[in-house]
C-alpha beads as a LAMMPS data file, in Angstrom:
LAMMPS data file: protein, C-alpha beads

107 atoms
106 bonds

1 atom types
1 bond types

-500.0 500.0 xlo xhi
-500.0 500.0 ylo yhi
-500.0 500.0 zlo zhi

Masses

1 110.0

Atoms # bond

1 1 1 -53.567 379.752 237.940
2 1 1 -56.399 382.221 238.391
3 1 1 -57.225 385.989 236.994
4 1 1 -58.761 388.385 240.135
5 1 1 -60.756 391.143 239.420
6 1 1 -60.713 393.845 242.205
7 1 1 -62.422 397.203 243.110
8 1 1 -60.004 397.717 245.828
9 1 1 -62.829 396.309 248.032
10 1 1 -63.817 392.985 247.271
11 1 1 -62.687 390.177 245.238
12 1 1 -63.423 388.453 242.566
13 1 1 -62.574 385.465 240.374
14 1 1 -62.838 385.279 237.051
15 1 1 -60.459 382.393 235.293
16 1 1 -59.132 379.307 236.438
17 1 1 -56.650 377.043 234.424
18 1 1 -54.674 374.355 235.909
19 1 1 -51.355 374.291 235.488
20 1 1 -49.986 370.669 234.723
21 1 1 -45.822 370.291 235.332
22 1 1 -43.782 368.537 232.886
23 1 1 -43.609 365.258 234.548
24 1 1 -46.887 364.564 233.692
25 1 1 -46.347 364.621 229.354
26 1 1 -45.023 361.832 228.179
27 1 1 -41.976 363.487 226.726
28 1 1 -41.518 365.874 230.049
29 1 1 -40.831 369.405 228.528
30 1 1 -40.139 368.556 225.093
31 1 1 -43.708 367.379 224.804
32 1 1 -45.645 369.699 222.345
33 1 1 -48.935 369.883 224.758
34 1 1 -46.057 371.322 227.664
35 1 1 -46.198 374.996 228.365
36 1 1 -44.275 376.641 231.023
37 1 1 -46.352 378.933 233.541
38 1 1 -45.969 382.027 231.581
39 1 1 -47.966 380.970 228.650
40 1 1 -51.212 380.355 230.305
41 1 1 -50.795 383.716 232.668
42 1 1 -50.567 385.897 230.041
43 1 1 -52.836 384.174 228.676
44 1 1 -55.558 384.408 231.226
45 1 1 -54.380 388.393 231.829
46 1 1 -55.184 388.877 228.062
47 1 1 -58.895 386.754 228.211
48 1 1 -59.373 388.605 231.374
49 1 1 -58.977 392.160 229.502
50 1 1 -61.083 390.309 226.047
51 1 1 -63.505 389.940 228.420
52 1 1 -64.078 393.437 228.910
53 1 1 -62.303 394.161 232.658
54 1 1 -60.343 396.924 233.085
55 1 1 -56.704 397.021 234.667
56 1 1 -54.367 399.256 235.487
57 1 1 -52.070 396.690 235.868
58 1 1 -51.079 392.764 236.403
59 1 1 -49.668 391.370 239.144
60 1 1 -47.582 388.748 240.064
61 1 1 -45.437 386.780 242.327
62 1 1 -41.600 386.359 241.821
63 1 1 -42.303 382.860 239.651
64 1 1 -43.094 385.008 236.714
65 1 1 -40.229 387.473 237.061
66 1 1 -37.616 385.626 235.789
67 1 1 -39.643 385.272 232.045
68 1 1 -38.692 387.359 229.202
69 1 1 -41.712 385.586 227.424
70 1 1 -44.266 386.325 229.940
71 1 1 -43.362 390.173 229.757
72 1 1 -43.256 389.864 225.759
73 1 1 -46.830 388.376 226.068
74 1 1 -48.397 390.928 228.452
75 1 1 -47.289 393.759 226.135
76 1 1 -48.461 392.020 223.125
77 1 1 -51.895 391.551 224.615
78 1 1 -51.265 395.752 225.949
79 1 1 -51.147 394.871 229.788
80 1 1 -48.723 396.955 232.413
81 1 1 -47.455 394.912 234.976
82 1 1 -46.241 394.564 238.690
83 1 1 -44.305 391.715 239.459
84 1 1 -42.541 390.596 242.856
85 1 1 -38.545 389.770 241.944
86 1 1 -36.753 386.926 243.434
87 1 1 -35.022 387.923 246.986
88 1 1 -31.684 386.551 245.753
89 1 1 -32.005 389.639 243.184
90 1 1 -31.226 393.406 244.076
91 1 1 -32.939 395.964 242.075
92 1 1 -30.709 399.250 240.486
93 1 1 -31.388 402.555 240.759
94 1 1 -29.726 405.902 240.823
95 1 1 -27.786 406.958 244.369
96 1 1 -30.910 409.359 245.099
97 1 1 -33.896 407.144 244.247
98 1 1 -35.903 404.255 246.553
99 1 1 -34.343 401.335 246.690
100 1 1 -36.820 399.231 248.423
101 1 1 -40.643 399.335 248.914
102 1 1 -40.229 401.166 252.489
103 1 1 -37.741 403.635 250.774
104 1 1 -40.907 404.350 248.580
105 1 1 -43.474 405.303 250.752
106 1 1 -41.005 406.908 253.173
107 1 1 -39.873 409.321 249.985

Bonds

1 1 1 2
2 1 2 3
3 1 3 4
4 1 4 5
5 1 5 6
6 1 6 7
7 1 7 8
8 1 8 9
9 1 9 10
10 1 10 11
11 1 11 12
12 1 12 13
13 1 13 14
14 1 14 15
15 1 15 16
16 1 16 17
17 1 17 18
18 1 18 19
19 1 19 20
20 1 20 21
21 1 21 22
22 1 22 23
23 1 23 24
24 1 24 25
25 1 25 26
26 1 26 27
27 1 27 28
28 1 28 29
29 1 29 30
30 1 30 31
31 1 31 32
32 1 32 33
33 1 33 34
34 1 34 35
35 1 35 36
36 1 36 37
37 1 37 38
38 1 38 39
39 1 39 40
40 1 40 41
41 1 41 42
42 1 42 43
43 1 43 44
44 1 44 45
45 1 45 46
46 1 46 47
47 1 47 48
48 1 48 49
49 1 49 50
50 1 50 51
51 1 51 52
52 1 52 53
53 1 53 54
54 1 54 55
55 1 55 56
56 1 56 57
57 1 57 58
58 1 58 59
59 1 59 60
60 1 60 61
61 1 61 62
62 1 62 63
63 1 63 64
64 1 64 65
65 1 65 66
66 1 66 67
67 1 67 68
68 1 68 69
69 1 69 70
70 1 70 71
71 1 71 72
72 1 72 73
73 1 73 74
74 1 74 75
75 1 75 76
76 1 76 77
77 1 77 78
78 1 78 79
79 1 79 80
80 1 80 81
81 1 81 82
82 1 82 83
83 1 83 84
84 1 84 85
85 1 85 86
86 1 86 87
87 1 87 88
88 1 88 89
89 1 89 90
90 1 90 91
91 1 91 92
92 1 92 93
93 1 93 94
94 1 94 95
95 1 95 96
96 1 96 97
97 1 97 98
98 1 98 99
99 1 99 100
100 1 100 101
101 1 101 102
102 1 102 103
103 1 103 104
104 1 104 105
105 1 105 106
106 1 106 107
């Protein structure tokens, strides 16, 4: 997992933490070392903005949009956020609103 820093026209990194899956602990997910990927993003958002870099907002892929923790987390740590959702799920809004990106530049 990695933080980016960006002025819109360059990139660049500032954290890296692996990520190590559950098969690796001895006790799989019940092991007390195991965190699931939210944990250490939020984490790294949060060092990111201890750090002293400004953001308007974090984003991330659909992975992360499917955990109430890692929202709880970034709005502990006072982070917005922008996150992909999964293309199985539809998003809601009223009849005269965008629906979908395109609907949102086109309106």
């Amino acid at each position: 997992m990695t933080t980016v820093w960006t002025d819109g026209r360059a990139y660049y990194p500032l954290h890296a933490q692996p990520y190590t899956p559950a098969h690796h602990f001895a006790r799989g997910r019940s092991d007390p070392g195991f965190r699931t990927k939210p944990w250490p993003a939020a984490a790294l958002a949060a060092r990111g903005k201890e750090a002293g870099f400004g953001c308007r907002a974090v984003v991330a892929d659909c992975a992360l949009s499917v955990s109430d923790d890692w929202y709880l987390a970034l709005r502990d740590a006072g982070l917005a956020y922008v996150v992909a959702l999964k293309p199985h799920g539809g998003t809601w809004a009223p009849a005269g609103q965008p629906h979908t990106p395109i609907d949102c530049l086109l309106a």
